[in-house]
C-alpha atoms as one frame of an Amber mdcrd trajectory, in Angstrom:
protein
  40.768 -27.489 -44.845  37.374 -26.178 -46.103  36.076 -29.706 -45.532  37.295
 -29.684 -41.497  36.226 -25.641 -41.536  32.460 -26.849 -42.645  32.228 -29.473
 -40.164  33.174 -27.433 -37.571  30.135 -24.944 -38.699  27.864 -27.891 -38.888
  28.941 -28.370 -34.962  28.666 -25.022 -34.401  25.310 -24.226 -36.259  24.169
 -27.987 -33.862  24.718 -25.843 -30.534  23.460 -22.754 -32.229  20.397 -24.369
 -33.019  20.165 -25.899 -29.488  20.956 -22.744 -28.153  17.688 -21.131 -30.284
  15.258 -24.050 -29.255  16.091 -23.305 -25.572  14.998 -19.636 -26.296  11.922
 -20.614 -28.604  10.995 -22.916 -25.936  11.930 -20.074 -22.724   8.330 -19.427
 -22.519   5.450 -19.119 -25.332   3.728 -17.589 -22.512   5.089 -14.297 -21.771
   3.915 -14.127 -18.173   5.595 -17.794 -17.141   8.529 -16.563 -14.715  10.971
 -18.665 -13.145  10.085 -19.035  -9.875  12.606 -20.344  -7.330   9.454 -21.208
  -4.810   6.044 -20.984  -5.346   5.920 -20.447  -1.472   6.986 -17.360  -1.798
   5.234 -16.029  -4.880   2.961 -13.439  -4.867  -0.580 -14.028  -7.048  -1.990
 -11.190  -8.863  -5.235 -11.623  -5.882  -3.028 -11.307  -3.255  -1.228  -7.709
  -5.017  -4.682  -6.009  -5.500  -5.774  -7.138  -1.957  -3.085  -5.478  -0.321
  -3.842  -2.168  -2.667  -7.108  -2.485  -1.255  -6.082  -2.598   1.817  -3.094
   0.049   1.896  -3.412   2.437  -1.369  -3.196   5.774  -0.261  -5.667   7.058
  -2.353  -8.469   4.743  -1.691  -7.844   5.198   1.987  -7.993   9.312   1.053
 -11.851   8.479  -0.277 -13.349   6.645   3.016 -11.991   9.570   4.596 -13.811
  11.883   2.759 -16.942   9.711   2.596 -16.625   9.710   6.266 -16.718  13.471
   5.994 -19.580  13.327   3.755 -21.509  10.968   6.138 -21.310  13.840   8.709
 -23.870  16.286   6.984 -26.786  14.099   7.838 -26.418  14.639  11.481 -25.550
  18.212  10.424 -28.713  18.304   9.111 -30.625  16.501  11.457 -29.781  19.322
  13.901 -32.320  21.563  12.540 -34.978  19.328  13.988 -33.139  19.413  17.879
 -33.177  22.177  20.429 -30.794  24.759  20.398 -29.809  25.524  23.994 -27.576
  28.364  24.548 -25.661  29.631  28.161 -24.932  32.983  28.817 -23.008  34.557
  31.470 -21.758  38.514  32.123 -20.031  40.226  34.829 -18.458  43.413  35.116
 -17.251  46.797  36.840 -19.833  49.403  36.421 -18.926  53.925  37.701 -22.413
  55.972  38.226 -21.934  59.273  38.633 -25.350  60.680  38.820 -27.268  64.490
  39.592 -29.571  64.856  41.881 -32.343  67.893  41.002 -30.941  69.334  44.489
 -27.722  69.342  42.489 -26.185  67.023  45.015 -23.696  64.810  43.299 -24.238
  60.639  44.056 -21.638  58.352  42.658 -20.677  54.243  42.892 -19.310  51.822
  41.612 -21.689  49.005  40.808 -21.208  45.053  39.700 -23.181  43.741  37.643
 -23.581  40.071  36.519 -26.523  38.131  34.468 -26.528  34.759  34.174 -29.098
  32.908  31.725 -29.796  30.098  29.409 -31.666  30.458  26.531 -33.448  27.367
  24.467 -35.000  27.283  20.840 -36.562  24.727  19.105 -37.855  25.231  15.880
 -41.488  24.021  14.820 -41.894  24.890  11.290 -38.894  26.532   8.390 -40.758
  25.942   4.946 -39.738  22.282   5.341 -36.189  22.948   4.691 -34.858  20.637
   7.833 -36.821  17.751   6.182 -35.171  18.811   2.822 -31.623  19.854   3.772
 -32.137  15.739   5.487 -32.957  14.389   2.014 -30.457  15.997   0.082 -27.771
  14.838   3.013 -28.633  11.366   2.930 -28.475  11.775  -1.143 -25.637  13.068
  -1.022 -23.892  10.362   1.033 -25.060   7.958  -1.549 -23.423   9.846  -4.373
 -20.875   9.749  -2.583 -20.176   5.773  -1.624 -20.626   5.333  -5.460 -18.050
   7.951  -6.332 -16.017   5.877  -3.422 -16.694   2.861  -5.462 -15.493   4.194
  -8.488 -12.338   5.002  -6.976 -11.839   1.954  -5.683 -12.194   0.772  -9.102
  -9.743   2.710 -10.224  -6.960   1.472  -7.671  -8.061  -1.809  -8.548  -7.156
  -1.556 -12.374  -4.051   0.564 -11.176  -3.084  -2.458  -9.436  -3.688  -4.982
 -11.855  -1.689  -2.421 -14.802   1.294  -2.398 -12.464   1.119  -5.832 -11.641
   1.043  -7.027 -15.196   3.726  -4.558 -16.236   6.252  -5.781 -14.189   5.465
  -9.518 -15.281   5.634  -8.260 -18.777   8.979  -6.428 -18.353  10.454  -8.900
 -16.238   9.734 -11.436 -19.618  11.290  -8.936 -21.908  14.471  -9.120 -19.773
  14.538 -12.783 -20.251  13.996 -12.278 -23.724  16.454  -9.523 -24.024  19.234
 -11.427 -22.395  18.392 -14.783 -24.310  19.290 -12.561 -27.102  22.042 -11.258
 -26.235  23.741 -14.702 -25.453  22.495 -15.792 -28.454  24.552 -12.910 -30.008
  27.022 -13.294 -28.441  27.687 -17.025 -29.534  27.064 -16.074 -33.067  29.386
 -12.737 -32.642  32.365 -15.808 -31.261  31.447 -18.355 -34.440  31.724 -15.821
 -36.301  35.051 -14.727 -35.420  36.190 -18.615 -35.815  34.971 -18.811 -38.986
  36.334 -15.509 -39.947  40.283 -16.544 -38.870  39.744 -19.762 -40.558  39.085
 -17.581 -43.584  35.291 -18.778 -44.217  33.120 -15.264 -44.232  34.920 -11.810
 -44.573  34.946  -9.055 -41.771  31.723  -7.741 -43.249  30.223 -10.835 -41.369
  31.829 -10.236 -38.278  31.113  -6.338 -37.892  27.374  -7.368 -38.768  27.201
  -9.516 -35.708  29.529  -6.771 -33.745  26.479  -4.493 -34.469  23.997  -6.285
 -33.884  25.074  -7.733 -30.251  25.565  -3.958 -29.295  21.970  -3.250 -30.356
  21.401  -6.361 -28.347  22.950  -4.738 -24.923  21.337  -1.631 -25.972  17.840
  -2.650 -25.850  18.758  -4.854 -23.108  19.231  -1.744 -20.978  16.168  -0.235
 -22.561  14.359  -3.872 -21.049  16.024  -2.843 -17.895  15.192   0.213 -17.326
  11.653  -0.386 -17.897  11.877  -3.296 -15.421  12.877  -0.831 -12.450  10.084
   2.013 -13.476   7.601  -0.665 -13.312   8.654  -2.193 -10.186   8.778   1.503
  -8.471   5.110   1.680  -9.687   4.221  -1.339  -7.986   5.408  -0.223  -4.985
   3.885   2.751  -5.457   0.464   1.508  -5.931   0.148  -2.129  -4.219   2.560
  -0.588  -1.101   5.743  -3.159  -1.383   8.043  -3.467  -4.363   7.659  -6.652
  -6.216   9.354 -10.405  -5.221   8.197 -13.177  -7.273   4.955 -12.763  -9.281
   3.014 -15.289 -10.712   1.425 -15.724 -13.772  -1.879 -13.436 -14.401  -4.773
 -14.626 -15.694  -7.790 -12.961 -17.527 -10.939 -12.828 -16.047 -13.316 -13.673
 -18.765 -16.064 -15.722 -16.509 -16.610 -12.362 -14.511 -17.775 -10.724 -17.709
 -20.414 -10.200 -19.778 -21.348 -12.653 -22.839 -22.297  -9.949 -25.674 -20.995
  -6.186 -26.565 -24.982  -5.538 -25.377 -25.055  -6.704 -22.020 -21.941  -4.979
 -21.701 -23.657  -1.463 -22.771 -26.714  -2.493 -20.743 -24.332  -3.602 -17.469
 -22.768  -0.109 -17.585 -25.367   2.647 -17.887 -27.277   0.593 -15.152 -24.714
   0.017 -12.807 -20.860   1.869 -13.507 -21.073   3.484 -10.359 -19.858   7.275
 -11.940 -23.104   6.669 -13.571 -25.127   5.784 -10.114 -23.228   8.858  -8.905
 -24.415  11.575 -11.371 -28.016   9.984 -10.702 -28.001  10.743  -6.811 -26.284
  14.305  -7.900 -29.599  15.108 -10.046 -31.653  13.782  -7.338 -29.387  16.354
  -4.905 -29.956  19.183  -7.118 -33.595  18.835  -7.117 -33.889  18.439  -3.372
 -31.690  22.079  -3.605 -35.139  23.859  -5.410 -37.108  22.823  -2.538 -34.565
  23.726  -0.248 -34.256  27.345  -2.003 -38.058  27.525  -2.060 -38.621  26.984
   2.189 -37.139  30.074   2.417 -40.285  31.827   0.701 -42.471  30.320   3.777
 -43.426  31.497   6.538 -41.252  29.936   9.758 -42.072  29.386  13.515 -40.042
  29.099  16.776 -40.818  28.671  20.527 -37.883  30.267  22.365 -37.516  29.447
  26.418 -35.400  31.647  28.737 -34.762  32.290  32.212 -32.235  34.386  33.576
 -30.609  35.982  36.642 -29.291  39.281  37.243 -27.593  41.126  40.118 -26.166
  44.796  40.417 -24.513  45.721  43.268 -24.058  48.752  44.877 -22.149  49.176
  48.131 -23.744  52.989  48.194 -26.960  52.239  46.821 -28.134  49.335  47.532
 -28.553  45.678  45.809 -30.623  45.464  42.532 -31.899  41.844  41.722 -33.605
  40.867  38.731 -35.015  37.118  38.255 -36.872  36.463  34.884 -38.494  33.427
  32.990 -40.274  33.697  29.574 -41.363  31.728  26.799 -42.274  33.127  23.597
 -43.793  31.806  20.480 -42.194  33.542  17.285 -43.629  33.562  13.661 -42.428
  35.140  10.552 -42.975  35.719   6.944 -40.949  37.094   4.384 -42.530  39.643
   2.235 -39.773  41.314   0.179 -35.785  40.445   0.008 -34.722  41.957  -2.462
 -35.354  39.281  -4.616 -32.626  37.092  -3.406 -34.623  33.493  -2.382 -36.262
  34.163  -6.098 -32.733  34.450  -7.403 -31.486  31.185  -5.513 -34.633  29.474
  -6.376 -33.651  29.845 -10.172 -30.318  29.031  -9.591 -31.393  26.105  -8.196
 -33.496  25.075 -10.967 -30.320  25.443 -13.458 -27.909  23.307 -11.285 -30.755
  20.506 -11.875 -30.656  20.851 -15.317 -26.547  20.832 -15.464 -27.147  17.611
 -13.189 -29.237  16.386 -15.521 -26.977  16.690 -18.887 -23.652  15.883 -16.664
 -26.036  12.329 -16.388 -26.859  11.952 -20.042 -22.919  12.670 -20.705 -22.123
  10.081 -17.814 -24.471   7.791 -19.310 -23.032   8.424 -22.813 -19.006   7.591
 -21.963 -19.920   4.986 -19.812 -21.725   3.490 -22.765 -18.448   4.166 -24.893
 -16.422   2.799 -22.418 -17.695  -0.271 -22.017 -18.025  -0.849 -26.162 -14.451
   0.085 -26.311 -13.172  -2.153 -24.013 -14.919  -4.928 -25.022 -13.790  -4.241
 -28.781 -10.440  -3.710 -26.864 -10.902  -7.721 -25.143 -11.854  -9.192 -28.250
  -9.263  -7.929 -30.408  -6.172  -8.766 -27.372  -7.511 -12.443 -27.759  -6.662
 -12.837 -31.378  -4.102 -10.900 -31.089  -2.964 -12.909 -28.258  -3.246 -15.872
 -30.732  -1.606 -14.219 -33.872   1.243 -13.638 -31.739   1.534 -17.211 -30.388
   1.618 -18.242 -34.208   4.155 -15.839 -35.115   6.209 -17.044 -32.394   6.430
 -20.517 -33.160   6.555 -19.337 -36.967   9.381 -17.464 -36.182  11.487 -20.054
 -34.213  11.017 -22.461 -36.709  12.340 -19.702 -39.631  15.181 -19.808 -37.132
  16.270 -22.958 -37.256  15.727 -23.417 -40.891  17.839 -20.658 -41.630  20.850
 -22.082 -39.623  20.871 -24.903 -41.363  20.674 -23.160 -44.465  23.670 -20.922
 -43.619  25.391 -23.974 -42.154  25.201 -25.455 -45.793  26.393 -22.165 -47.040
  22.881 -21.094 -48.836  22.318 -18.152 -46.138  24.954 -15.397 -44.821  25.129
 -14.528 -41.439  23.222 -11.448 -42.020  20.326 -13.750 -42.441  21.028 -15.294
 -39.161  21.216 -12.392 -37.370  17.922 -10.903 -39.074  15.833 -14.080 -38.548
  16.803 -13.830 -34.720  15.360 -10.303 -34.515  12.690 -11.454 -36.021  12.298
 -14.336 -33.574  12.862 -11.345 -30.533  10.552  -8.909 -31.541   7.431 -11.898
 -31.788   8.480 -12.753 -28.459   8.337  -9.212 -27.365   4.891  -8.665 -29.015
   3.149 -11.516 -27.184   4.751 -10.481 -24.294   2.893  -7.258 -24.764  -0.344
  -8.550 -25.864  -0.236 -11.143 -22.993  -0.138  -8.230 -20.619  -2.908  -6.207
 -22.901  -5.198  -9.080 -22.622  -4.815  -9.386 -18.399  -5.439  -5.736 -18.570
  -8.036  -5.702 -21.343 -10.183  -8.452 -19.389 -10.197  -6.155 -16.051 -10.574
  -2.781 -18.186 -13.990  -4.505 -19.324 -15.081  -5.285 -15.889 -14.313  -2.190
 -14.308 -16.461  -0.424 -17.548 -19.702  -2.438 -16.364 -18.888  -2.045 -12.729
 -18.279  -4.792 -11.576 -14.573  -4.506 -10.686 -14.741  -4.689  -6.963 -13.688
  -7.313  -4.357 -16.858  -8.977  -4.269 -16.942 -10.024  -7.515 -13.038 -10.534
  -7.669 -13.331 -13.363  -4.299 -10.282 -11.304  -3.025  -9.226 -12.016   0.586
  -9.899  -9.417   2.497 -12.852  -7.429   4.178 -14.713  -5.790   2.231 -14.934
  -1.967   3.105 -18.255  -1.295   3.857 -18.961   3.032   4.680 -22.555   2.163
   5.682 -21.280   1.494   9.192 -19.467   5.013   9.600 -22.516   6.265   8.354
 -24.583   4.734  11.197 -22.541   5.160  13.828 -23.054   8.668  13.307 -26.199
   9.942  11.769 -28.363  10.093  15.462 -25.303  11.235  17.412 -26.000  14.512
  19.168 -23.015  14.698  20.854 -19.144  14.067  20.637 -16.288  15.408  19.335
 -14.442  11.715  18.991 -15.006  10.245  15.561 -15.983   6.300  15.756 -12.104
   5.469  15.122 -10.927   7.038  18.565  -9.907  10.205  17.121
C-alpha cells in the first residue's frame, strides 16, 4: 500500500514538476505578453505618440504659449499709431438775461465729431525694451512648453510600463494559484491515503488562499493602471508589446550626463531667458525716468443748433508736438527701478538652484539606470535559481526527504523572484527614459516617434506683425 501510495506521488510530483517548468519557463522576461495578434498590438512608440498628440495637459501648454506669443505684438503696439474716433450729440436748454432784462431761451443741439491720432516718437526706450523682454519671454516660455512635454512623455512611458508590469504579475499570480491549487488536491490524495497528516493539508489550504488573495491584490493593480493609461495616453489599453530601454539615446558617462543637463534640460534654458527677462524689466523701470515725446493729429467738427438763435459751426485741425519730463513722483519709478533690480537677482539664484537639481537629477538617474541593469540581472539569476530550487525540492519531497511545507515555501520563493524582475524590468524601461528626460533630450525628435512634431514658432509668426484681427490663426 505505501509502495502503490509512493508511486502515485512520484506521478504526481512528474506533473507537478511539469506543471512548475511551464511557470519557470512563462516568461523570464517580465514584459513578454501573450499576444493573440501582433496586428493588433500596440508598441510603447505608438502609446506616447498618441499622448503627444491628445494629452490634455500638453495641449493646455501650446495654449498658453500661444497666449504668451501674443505680448510681442502687444508690445510692438507702442511703436504704431494710436488713432482714436470720437463722436457727441445731445439736447442742450439756454435760458439766458439780457442787460435789458429781457429773457432769451432755446433749445440747442449740439454734436462734435472728431478723430484724434498719436504716434509716439520717443518713451525712454521702453517700446524697444517692453519688445525684448516679450520676445524673451516667449522663449522661456517654449522651453517651459518643452519641459512639459517631457513630462507627459515620461507619464506615458510610467503608465505604459505599469500596465505591462501588472498585466505579468497577473500571469504570475494565477500560475500560482493553479499551481496551488494542484498541490492543495495532491495533497488531499495523499492525506486520505494516510501519507501526510492534516497539518499538510491546512498548510496548502493557507497558502492557496494567500494565493487568491494577492491574486486580487495583482488585479486590482491591473485595473488602476489601465485607468491611468487611459488617462494619460487617451484610450485604455488592448495588447501592449514588450518595452524596451533606450540606452543608445543616452549619454556614455555620469559626466556627460551632468554636462548634457545644465546645458540643455530645458527648466534650465527656461530660468536663463527668465534672468535675461528680469534684466530687460530694470531698463524697462528706468525709461520711465526719461524724458518722452508725442506728435498728436486732430481734426474735428462741431455743430450747435439753434432754431431761435441761429446755427453755430465750428471746423478745427491741429497738430501738436508734446514733450515731457518727469521731475518728482514721489519716488515711485526709483522704487520700481529697485524692485526691478531684486527680481534679477531672485532670477538669478532661481538659475543657480535650476542648475543645481538639474545637475542632481541627472546623477540620480543615471545611478538610478545603472543600478536597474544589475538589478535587472540579479533578478534573472534568482529566477532561474529559484525554479531550479523548485524542482529539486519536489523530488526531494517526492522521496520523502522534504514536507510539503517546503514545497509550498520554495514556490513563494519562486513567485516573489518572478515578481521582482517583473518590477525591475519595468524600473529599468522607466529608469532608461527618466535619464533622458534629466539631460533633455526626451522629446519626439530624438525618440523617431510618428507624428508631427509641434512646433510654437509658427503661432508665434503668424502673429507677431499682425495689427489687426480678433480671429486667432486656428479660426477662432
Amino acid at each position: 500500500m505505501i509502495g502503490r501510495t509512493a508511486r502515485a506521488g512520484r506521478g504526481v510530483t512528474r506533473r507537478r514538476s511539469s506543471a512548475g517548468h511551464a511557470l519557470a519557463t512563462w516568461t523570464t522576461l517580465a514584459f513578454s505578453c501573450a499576444l493573440p495578434s501582433a496586428a493588433w498590438a500596440e508598441a510603447l512608440p505608438d502609446a506616447l505618440a498618441k499622448a503627444y498628440q491628445t494629452n490634455p495637459q500638453l495641449n493646455a501648454e501650446r495654449a498658453r504659449q500661444r497666449a504668451t506669443d501674443e505680448n510681442v505684438p502687444q508690445a510692438l503696439a507702442g511703436y504704431r499709431p494710436q488713432i482714436v474716433a470720437s463722436l457727441s450729440a445731445g439736447l442742450q436748454s439756454v435760458r439766458n438775461l439780457l442787460p435789458d432784462n429781457t429773457i432769451q431761451t432755446g433749445n440747442l443741439k449740439p454734436w462734435i465729431i472728431g478723430v484724434t491720432v498719436t504716434q509716439s516718437l520717443f518713451n525712454g526706450f521702453r517700446t524697444a525694451n517692453g519688445v525684448r523682454a516679450a520676445e524673451l519671454q516667449v522663449q522661456s516660455g517654449r522651453e517651459a512648453l518643452r519641459n512639459v512635454g517631457q513630462g507627459v512623455l515620461l507619464d506615458a512611458v510610467t503608465a505604459y510600463t505599469n500596465v505591462l508590469a501588472n498585466q505579468s504579475l497577473v500571469e504570475a499570480q494565477r500560475s500560482n494559484v493553479a499551481f496551488l491549487r494542484e498541490t492543495l488536491s495532491v495533497t488531499q490524495r495523499r492525506l486520505n491515503a494516510g501519507d501526510v497528516t492534516p497539518t499538510d493539508t491546512a498548510q496548502a489550504e493557507a497558502r492557496l488562499n494567500r494565493g487568491l488573495a494577492d491574486l486580487n491584490a495583482a488585479e486590482v493593480a491591473l485595473a488602476v493602471s489601465q485607468a491611468t493609461y487611459a488617462q494619460v495616453i487617451g484610450n485604455a489599453p488592448s495588447q501592449l508589446r514588450p518595452a524596451e530601454a533606450v540606452d543608445r539615446y543616452l549619454p556614455k558617462s555620469r559626466e556627460d550626463a551632468m554636462t548634457m543637463a545644465i546645458r540643455q534640460h530645458p527648466a534650465v534654458m527656461a530660468a536663463s531667458f527668465d534672468v535675461d527677462v528680469a534684466s530687460t524689466n530694470i531698463r524697462i523701470a528706468e525709461g520711465t525716468l526719461l524724458p518722452s515725446a508725442t506728435i498728436q493729429g486732430s481734426a474735428s467738427k462741431s455743430r450747435n443748433n439753434d432754431p431761435t438763435l441761429g446755427t453755430f459751426a465750428e471746423d478745427q485741425a491741429s497738430i501738436v508736438a508734446n514733450v515731457t519730463a518727469p521731475i518728482y513722483d514721489g519716488g515711485q519709478a526709483a522704487a520700481q527701478t529697485r524692485q526691478a533690480k531684486e527680481i534679477t537677482a531672485q532670477s538669478r539664484l532661481v538659475l543657480d538652484q535650476v542648475r543645481n537639481q538639474a545637475r542632481t537629477a541627472a546623477v540620480s538617474a543615471w545611478v538610478a539606470n545603472e543600478g536597474a541593469k544589475v538589478t535587472v540581472s540579479a533578478s534573472e539569476s534568482e529566477v532561474k535559481a529559484a525554479t531550479v530550487a523548485l524542482q529539486g525540492v519536489q523530488r526531494e519531497a517526492a522521496g520523502g526527504q522534504r514536507t510539503t511545507v517546503d514545497v509550498l515555501n520554495s514556490q513563494a520563493d519562486l513567485i516573489q523572484a518572478k515578481a521582482r524582475l517583473i518590477g525591475a524590468q519595468r524600473d529599468r524601461v522607466i529608469a532608461s527614459y527618466t535619464l533622458l528626460s534629466a539631460i533633455g533630450h526626451l522629446d519626439v525628435k530624438t525618440l523617431n516617434l510618428n507624428t508631427p512634431d509641434y512646433l510654437p514658432e509658427v503661432h508665434y509668426h503668424q502673429v507677431r506683425d499682425a495689427w489687426h484681427g480678433l480671429r486667432t490663426p486656428s479660426g477662432q
